[in-house]
BAZA-951048 format. One record per residue (C-alpha): x, y, z; residue in one letter. Coordinates in steps of 0.001 Angstrom, whole numbers. Layout:
c1 / c2 / c3 / resn
X / Y / Z / a
...
END
This chain:
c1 / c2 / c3 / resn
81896 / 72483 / 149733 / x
80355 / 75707 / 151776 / x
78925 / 78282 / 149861 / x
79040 / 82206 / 151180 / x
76372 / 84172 / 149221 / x
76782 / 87930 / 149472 / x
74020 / 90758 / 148733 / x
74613 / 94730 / 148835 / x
72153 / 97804 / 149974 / x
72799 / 101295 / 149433 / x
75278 / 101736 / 146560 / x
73043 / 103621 / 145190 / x
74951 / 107096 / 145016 / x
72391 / 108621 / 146864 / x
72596 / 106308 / 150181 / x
74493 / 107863 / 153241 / x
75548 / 104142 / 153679 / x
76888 / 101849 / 151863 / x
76166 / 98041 / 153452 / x
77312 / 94450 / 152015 / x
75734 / 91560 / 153818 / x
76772 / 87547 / 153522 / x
75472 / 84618 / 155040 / x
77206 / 80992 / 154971 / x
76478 / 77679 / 156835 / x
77019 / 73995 / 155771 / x
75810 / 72724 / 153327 / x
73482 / 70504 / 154841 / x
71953 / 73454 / 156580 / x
71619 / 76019 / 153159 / x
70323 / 72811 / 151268 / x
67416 / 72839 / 153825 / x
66961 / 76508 / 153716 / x
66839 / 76856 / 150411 / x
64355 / 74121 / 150227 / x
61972 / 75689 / 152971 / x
62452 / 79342 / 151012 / x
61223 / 77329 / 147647 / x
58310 / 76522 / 149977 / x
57380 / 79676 / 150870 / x
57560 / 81061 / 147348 / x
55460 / 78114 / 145906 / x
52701 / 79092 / 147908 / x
52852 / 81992 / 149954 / x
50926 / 82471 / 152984 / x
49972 / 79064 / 153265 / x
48802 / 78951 / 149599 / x
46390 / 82862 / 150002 / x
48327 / 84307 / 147151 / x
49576 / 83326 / 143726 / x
53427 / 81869 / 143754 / x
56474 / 84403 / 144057 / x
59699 / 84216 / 141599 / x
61409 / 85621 / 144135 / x
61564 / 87226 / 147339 / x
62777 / 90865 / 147211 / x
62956 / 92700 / 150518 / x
61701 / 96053 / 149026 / x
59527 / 94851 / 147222 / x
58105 / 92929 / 150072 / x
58563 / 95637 / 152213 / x
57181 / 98393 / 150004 / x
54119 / 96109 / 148648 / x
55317 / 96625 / 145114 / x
56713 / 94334 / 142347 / x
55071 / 90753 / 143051 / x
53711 / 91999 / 146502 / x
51358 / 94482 / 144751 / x
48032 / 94301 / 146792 / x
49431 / 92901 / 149585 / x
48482 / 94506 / 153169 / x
50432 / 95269 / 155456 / x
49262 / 91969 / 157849 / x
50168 / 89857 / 154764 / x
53779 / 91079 / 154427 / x
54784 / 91164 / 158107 / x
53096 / 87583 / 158393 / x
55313 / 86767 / 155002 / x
58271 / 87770 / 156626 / x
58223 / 86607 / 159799 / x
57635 / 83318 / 158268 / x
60702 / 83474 / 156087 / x
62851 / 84894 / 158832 / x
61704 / 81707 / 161140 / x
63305 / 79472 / 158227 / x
66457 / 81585 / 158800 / x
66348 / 81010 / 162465 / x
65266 / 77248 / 162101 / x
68234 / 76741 / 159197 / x
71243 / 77434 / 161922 / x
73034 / 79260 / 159117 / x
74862 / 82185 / 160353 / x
75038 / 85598 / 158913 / x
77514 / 88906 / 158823 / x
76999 / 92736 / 158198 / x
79084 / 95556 / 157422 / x
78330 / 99240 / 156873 / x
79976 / 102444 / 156054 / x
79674 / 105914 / 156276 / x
79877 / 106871 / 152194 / x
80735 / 110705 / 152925 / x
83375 / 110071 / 155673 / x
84949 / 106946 / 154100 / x
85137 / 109127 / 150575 / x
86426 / 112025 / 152833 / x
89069 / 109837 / 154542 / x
90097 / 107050 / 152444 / x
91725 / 108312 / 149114 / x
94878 / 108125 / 146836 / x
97047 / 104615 / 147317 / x
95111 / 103689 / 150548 / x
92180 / 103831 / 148668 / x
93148 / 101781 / 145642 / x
93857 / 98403 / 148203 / x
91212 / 98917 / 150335 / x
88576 / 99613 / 147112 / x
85457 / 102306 / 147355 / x
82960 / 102185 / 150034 / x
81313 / 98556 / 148873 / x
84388 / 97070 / 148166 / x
86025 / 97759 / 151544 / x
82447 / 95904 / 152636 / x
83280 / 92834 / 150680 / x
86359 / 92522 / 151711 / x
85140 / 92762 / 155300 / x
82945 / 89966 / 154518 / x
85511 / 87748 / 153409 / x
87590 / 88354 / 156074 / x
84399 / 87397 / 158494 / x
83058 / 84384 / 156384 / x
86624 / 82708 / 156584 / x
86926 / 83028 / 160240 / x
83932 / 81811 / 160675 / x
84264 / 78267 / 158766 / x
87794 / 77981 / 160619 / x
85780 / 78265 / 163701 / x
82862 / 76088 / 163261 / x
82748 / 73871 / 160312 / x
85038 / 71223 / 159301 / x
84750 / 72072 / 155448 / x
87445 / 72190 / 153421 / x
86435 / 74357 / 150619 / x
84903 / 77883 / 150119 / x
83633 / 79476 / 147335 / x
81500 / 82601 / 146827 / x
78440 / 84012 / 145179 / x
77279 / 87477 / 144790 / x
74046 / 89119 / 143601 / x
74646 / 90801 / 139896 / x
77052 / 93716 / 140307 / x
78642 / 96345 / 137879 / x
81517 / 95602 / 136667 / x
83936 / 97911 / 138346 / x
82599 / 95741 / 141241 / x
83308 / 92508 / 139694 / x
86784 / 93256 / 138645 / x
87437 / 94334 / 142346 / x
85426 / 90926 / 143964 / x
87502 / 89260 / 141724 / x
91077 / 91272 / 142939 / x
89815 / 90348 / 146437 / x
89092 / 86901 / 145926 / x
92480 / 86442 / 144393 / x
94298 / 88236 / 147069 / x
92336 / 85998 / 149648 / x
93098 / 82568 / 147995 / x
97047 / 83001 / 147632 / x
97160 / 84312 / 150961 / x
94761 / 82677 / 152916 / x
96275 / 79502 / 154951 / x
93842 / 76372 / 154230 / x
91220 / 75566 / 155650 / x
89594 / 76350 / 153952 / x
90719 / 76887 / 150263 / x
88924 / 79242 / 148482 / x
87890 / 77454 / 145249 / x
85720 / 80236 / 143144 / x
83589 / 82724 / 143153 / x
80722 / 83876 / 140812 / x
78050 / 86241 / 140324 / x
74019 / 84789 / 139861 / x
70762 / 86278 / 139602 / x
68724 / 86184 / 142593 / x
65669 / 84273 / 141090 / x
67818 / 81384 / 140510 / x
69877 / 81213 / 143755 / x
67310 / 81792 / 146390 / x
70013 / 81807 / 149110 / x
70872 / 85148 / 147604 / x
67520 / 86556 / 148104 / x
68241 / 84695 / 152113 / x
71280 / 87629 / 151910 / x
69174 / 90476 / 150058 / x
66637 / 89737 / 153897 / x
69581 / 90584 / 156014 / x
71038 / 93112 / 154322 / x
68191 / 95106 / 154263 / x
67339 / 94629 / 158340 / x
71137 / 95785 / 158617 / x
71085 / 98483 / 156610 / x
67783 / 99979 / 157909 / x
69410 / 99512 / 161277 / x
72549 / 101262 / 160187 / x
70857 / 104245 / 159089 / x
69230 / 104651 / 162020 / x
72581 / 104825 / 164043 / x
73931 / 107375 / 161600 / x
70707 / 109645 / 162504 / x
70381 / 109128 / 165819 / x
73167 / 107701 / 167695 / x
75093 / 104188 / 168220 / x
72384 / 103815 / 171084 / x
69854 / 103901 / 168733 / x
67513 / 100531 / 169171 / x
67293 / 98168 / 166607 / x
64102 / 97228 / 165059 / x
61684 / 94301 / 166317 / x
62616 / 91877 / 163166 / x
66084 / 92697 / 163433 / x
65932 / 92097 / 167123 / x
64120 / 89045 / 166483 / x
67508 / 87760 / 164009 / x
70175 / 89111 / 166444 / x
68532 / 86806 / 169408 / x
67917 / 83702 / 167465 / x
70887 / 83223 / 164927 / x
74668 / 83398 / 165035 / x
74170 / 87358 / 163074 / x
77318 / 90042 / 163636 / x
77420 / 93391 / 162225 / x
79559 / 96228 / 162308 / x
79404 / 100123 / 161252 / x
82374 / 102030 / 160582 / x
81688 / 105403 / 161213 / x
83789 / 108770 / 160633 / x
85914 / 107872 / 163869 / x
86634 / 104193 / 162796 / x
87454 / 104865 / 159018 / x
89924 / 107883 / 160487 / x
91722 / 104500 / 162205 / x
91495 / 102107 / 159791 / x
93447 / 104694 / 157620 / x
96142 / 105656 / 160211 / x
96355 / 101796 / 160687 / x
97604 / 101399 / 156646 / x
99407 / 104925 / 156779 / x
101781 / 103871 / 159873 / x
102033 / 100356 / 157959 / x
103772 / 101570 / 154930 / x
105517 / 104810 / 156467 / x
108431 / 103178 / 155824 / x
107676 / 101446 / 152457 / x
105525 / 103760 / 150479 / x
106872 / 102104 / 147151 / x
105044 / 98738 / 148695 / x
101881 / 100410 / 149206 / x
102408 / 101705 / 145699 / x
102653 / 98785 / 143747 / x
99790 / 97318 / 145844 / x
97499 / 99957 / 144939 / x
98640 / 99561 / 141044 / x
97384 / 95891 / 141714 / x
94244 / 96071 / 142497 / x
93896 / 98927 / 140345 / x
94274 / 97308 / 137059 / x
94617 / 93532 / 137730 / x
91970 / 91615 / 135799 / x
90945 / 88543 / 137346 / x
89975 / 86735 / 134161 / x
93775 / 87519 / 132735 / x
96195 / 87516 / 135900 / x
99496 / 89730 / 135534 / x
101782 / 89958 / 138901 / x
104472 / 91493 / 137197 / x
103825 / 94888 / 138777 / x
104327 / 93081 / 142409 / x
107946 / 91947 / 141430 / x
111038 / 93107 / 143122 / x
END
């Protein structure tokens, strides 16, 4: 069974963006990731400093936490050697951020309640994206995914998603269960928590300065080695993505009614379709 582990940055209600990240791969290939990452965290830098829990790409980043003393040589040197495993692994990896103030601006009322706040539109993105890429390239036959601990207004709509996405979703592959783990015991999580911080620091950038704007040197150093997509929806996407759900229900607003009543108060641990009958 394949495995898609997801991990969030800036939902924070301070953060301009909002960004959910996921990376996925066969098995074979996060078994010997995950392996490697243990590795690392048994003895980073080649055994120079004490063992980690976990990696945590603030922390790391920000020489705080468990990377308190570290210089600035150590951490770079730290994580270029954990991005190398990422590279050497052949997983493959997916971004998607959004612009909180314009989506929050844009997407509201019944349009809002399907396609979920600013990190749930993300997730479902990232669904969409890890799906299409196992139909693609792998031959597995079941899916099933893991997230970092979230609230749980965020759980309840992961787990709306999830449903919608495995009575819908035309096998292969079937999408078997999802779950949410701490980060210190799933280290592919922490593999996630990596890219979604690159992406996100790259996705602020392009909301200051531009969609030219230049990605950084490690992020570079992902996008040329690994199978790594991203995408940014900015004020002019989100305005299309709603006109897209506005001219499909222009006809049948009482659809797009009792679709935003569903994923409004469906609870995934206690299923009730009754407010989707005819």
């Amino acid at each position: 069974m394949l495995t898609c582990y997801f991990d969030d940055s800036g939902t924070h209600a301070q953060s301009d963006i909002v960004l959910v990240a996921s990376i996925f791969g066969t098995e074979a290939r996060m078994d010997c990731l995950d392996r490697n990452w243990k590795r690392h965290l048994d003895r980073p830098l080649d055994g120079q400093r004490p063992p980690l829990k976990r990696f945590h790409a603030f922390d790391c980043n920000n020489s705080v936490g468990e990377f308190l003393g570290w210089t600035r040589t150590e951490t770079d040197y730290f994580w270029h050697q954990l991005q190398t495993e990422i590279i050497e692994s052949g997983i493959a990896g997916y971004g998607v951020a959004v612009s909180r103030k314009d989506y929050d601006e844009m997407v509201t009322g019944d349009i809002r309640a399907v396609m979920g706040d600013p990190e749930g539109m993300c997730i479902n993105q990232n669904f969409v994206r890890a799906i299409g890429w196992i139909q693609a390239n792998t031959f597995d036959t079941a899916l099933s995914f893991v997230f970092d601990d979230r609230p749980s207004s965020i759980r309840r709509y992961a787990g709306t998603v999830y449903d919608a996405f495995q009575r819908w979703v035309q096998p292969p592959p079937e999408v078997t269960g999802y779950g949410f783990r701490n980060s210190v015991g799933v280290r592919p999580l922490q593999v996630a928590d990596m890219i979604a911080w690159e992406l996100y620091q790259h996705a602020n950038d392009l909301l200051i300065n531009g969609l030219n704007a230049p990605a950084r040197p490690q992020l570079q150093r992902l996008i040329r080695n690994m199978d790594l997509k991203a995408q940014i929806a900015n004020r002019d996407s989100i305005i299309k993505l709603r006109k897209f759900w506005e001219e499909k229900f222009a006809a049948k607003p009482e659809l797009l009614k009792q679709m935003a009543n569903h994923f409004t108060f469906f609870d995934p641990e206690n299923p009730d379709y009754s407010q989707l009958e005819d």
